[in-house]
N, C-alpha and C positions, 0 to 999 in steps of 0.2 A: 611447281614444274609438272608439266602434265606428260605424256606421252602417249600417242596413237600409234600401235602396230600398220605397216604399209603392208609389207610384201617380204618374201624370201625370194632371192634372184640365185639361179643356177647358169653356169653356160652351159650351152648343147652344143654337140656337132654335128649332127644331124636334127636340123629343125623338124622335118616332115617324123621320122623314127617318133621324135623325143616328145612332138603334137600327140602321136596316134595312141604314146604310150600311157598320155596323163587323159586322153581320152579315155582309155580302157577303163583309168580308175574312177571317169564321172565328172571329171572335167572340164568346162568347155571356155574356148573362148571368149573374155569378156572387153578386150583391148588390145590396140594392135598400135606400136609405133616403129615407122621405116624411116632411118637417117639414110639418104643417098648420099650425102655428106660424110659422114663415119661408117658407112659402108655393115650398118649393123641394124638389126631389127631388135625391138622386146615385144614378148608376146606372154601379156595376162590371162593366166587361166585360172579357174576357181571353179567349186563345189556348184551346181546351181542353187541357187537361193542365198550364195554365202562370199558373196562378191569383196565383202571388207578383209576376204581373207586369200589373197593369189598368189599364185607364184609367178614370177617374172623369169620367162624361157629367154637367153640374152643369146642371139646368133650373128655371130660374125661372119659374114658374106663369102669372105676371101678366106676364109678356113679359119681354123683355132689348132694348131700344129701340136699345143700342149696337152689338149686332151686327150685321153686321160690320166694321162703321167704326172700331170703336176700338180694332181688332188687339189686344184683352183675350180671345179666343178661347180663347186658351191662359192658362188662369191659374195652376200653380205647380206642380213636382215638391215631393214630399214626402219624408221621410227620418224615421227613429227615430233617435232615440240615446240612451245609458244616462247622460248628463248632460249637459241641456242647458245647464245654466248651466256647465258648464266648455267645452262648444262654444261656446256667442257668446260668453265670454269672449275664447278661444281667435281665431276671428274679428275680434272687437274690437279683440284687438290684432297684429293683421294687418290692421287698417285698414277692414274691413267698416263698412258703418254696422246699426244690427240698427232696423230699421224696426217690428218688432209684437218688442217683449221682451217673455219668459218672465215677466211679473208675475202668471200663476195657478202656475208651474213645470211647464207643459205646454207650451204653444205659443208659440213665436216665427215670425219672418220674416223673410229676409235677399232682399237682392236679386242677380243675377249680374252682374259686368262689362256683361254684354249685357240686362239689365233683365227676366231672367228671375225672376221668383219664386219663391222657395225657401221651404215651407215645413218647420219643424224640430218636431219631438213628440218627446214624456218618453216615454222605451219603460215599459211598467207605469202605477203610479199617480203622479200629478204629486207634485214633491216640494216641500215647503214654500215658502213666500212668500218669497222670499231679499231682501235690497237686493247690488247697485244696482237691480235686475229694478224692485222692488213700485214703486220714484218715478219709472222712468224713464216717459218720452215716448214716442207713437211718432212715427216720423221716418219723414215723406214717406206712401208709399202702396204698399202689395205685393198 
């Protein structure tokens, strides 16, 4: 089991402020996605020259009423790997609880000791509906 670091995602509430301030640090834009659909943008910034490593700025169009109250600011590192049903298995039984299961064979969500959110992606194309995945529940909140 292999695993590729993605990105660390924060929400912002002000997208322009929260652009100008990870500019300061050297920053810049390397990817832009706009849902008119979910009414939210992500905006990848990274180091120049160090793109395998961004942060994902997540802005809710219509507000985010809980920042900064609900210390959700910070909402989950992400990771690949070439199986993810043999990782939350893996996981599973080492006690984890798997909060969002692999039921499309793309994405799950584990949480840390410290209530950090992990989210987990199928490197390539998701691979088939597996059980226990397709009936499980999720459990709790990531």
């Amino acid at each position: 089991m292999s695993l590729t670091y993605l990105h660390t995602m924060v929400r912002v509430k002000d997208l322009e402020a929260s652009m100008a301030f990870y500019k300061l640090l050297g920053l810049e834009e390397i990817r832009r996605y706009d849902s008119e659909k979910g009414r939210f943008s992500l905006i990848f910034m990274a180091p120049p020259g160090q793109h395998e490593c961004p942060i994902e700025l997540t802005y809710n169009w219509d507000g985010d009423d809980g920042l900064p109250s609900d210390s959700r600011h910070f909402g989950h590192l992400a990771y690949r790997t070439d199986d993810i049903y043999a990782l939350c298995q893996h996981l599973m039984d080492n006690g984890v609880t798997i909060n969002r299961p692999p039921r499309d064979g793309h994405m799950a969500f584990v949480r840390s000791p410290d209530n950090i959110s992990i989210e987990l992606l199928q490197a390539g194309e998701a691979l088939p509906p597996a059980e226990p995945w397709v009936s499980m529940p999720n459990t709790g909140h990531w």
